[in-house]
N, C-alpha and C positions, 0 to 999 in steps of 0.2 A: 773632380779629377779621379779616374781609375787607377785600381792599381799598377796596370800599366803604367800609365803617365807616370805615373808617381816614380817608379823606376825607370824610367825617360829623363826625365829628372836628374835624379842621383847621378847615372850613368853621366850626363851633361855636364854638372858639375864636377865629377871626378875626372872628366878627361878636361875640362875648363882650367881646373886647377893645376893640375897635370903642367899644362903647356903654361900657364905662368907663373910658374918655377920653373920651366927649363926656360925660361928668356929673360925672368926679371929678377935673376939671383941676386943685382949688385944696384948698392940702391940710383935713382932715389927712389925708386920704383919699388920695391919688395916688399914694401905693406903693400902691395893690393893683397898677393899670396897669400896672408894672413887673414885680409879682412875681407877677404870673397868667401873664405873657410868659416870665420864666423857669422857670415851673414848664411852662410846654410843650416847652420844647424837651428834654427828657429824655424826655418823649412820645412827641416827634417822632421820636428817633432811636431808642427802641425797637421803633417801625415797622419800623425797617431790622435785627433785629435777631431771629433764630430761630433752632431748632436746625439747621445745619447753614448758617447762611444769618449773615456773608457765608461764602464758603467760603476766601479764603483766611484762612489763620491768623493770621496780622501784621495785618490788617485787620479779624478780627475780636478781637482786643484790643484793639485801639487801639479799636474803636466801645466796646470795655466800660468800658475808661477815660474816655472821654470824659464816655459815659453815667452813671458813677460820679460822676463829679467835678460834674456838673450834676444827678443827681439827688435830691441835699437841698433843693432849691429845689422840689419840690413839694411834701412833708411838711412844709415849712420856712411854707406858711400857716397849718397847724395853728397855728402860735404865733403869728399875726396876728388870731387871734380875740378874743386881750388887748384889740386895741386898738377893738373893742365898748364899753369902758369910757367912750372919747370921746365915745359917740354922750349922757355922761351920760342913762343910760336910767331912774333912780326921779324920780320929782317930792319937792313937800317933805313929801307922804305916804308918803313909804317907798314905794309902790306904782310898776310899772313906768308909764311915760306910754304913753300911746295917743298918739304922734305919727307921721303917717305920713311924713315925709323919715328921722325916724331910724329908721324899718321897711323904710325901702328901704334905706336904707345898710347895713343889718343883712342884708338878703335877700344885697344883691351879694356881703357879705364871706362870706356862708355859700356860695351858689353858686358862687362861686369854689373856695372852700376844698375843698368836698364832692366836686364834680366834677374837679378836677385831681387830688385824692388817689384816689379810686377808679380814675380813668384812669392813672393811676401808678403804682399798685398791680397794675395788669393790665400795665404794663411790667416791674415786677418778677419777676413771675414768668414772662413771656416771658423774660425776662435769666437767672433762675435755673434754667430747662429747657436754655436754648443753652448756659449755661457746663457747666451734670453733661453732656449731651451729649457735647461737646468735649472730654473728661474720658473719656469712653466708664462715666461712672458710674450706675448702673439701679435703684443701691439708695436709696429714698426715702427714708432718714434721712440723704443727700448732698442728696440736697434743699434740704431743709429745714435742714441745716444752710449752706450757703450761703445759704438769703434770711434767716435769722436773723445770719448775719455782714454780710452787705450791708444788713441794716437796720442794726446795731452803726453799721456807718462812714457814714449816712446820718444816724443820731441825731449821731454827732459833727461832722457836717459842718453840721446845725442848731444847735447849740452855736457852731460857727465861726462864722455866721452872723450868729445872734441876739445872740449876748454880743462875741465878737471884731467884729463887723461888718467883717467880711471876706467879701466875696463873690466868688462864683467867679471872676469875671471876671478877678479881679486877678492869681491865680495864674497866669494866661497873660503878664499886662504886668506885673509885680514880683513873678517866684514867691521873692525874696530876703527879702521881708515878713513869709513866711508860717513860718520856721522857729522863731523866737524865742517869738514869740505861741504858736505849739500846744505846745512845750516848754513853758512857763509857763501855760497854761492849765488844767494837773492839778490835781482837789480836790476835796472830797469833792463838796461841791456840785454842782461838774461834771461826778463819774461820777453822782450820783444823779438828776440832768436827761438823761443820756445812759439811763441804763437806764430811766427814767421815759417818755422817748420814743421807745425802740425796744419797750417793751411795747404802747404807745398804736398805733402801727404795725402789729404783729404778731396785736395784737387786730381792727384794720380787715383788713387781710391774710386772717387765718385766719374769719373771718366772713365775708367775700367767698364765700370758698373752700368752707365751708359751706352758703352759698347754692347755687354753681355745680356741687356733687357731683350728679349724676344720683341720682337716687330710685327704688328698685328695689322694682316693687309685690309 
C-alpha cells in the first residue's frame, strides 16, 4: 500500500465515521461510532510499521506492542454483528421485513465491519513480514507461524473485550484491573471462543492472501 492509499484510507475512515455519528447518535446503535474509531487506529499505526522500518529497535517494539494491544479492536466488530438481532429483522411471518431504516442500519454495521477487517488484515501481515524480518527469519513457516500466534492473542484480546468488557484503553489508566480478570477468565467455553475466533480470522487472512497470489499463466 502507497502512501497514497494509505491516505485514501484515513480520508475513508474520517468521512466513514463522520456520517455515523450524525445518524447513530441515539443508541442502540452508537457503539458502532466508537468501535469503527478503535478499530482504525491499529490501522493507523500499521502504516508506520514495515520491514526494516522504524529502524531503531526499541521503537520498533514498542510500535508492535502498541499495535498488539489495539489490534483486537478491529476483528473485535466481527462480534458486533450479534447485535443485527436489534435491528428485530422477521415480521410475525417468520419472513425477513423489507424495511428500509433496518437495511441501513444493517448496511452501516456490515460496512464497517468488512472494511476495517480487510484493512486490518493488510495490517497484520505488514506486522508479521517486519517482525520475521527483524528476526532475520526467510523461512515461511516463521511466517505464518507468527500471524497464527498474533491472531491466538488477538482472539483473546476479543474475549477480553466482549465477555470481560475491558477495553484497551483501560490498561493504560488501571493496568491493576486487568490481572485478576484474565487469571479467572479460563474455561472451556473461553478456549473454544478463542480458537473459534482465530479460525474465523485466519480463514479472512488466508483468503485475502489467496486472492493477492499472482497468477502464473
Amino acid at each position: 500500500m502507497n502512501a497514497k492509499t494509505k491516505w485514501l484510507v484515513r480520508a475513508l475512515f474520517l468521512v466513514w465515521i463522520a456520517l455515523l455519528y450524525s445518524y447513530l447518535k441515539q443508541p442502540p446503535f452508537n457503539f458502532l461510532v466508537l468501535n469503527t474509531f478503535l478499530a482504525f487506529i491499529p490501522i493507523e499505526l500499521s502504516f508506520h510499521i514495515d520491514v526494516g522500518k522504524p529502524k531503531n529497535g526499541l521503537l520498533f517494539w514498542v510500535l508492535i506492542i502498541v499495535w498488539l494491544l489495539f489490534y483486537p479492536n478491529t476483528p473485535y466488530l466481527l462480534t458486533d454483528l450479534f447485535h443485527l438481532s436489534l435491528l428485530n429483522p422477521y415480521g410475525v411471518n417468520g419472513l425477513l421485513r423489507l424495511d428500509d431504516v433496518m437495511w441501513f442500519k444493517f448496511a452501516l454495521l456490515l460496512i464497517s465491519t468488512i472494511f476495517s477487517t480487510l484493512v486490518g488484515l493488510w495490517g497484520l501481515d505488514k506486522v508479521g513480514d517486519a517482525i520475521t524480518a527483524r528476526f532475520h527469519a526467510h523461512n515461511l513457516l516463521v511466517k505464518h507461524a507468527v500471524i497464527v500466534a498474533l491472531t491466538i492473542l488477538a482472539s483473546i484480546g476479543i474475549f477480553i473485550g466482549r465477555f470481560l468488557r475491558i477495553h484497551t484503553i483501560y490498561l493504560f489508566l488501571t493496568p491493576e484491573l486487568f490481572i485478576r480478570p484474565l487469571l479467572n477468565m479460563w474455561s472451556r467455553p473461553a478456549i473454544v471462543f478463542i480458537v473459534l475466533l482465530t479460525a474465523v480470522q485466519l480463514v479472512f487472512y488466508y483468503t485475502l492472501k489467496l486472492i493477492q497470489k499472482p497468477q502464473s499463466k
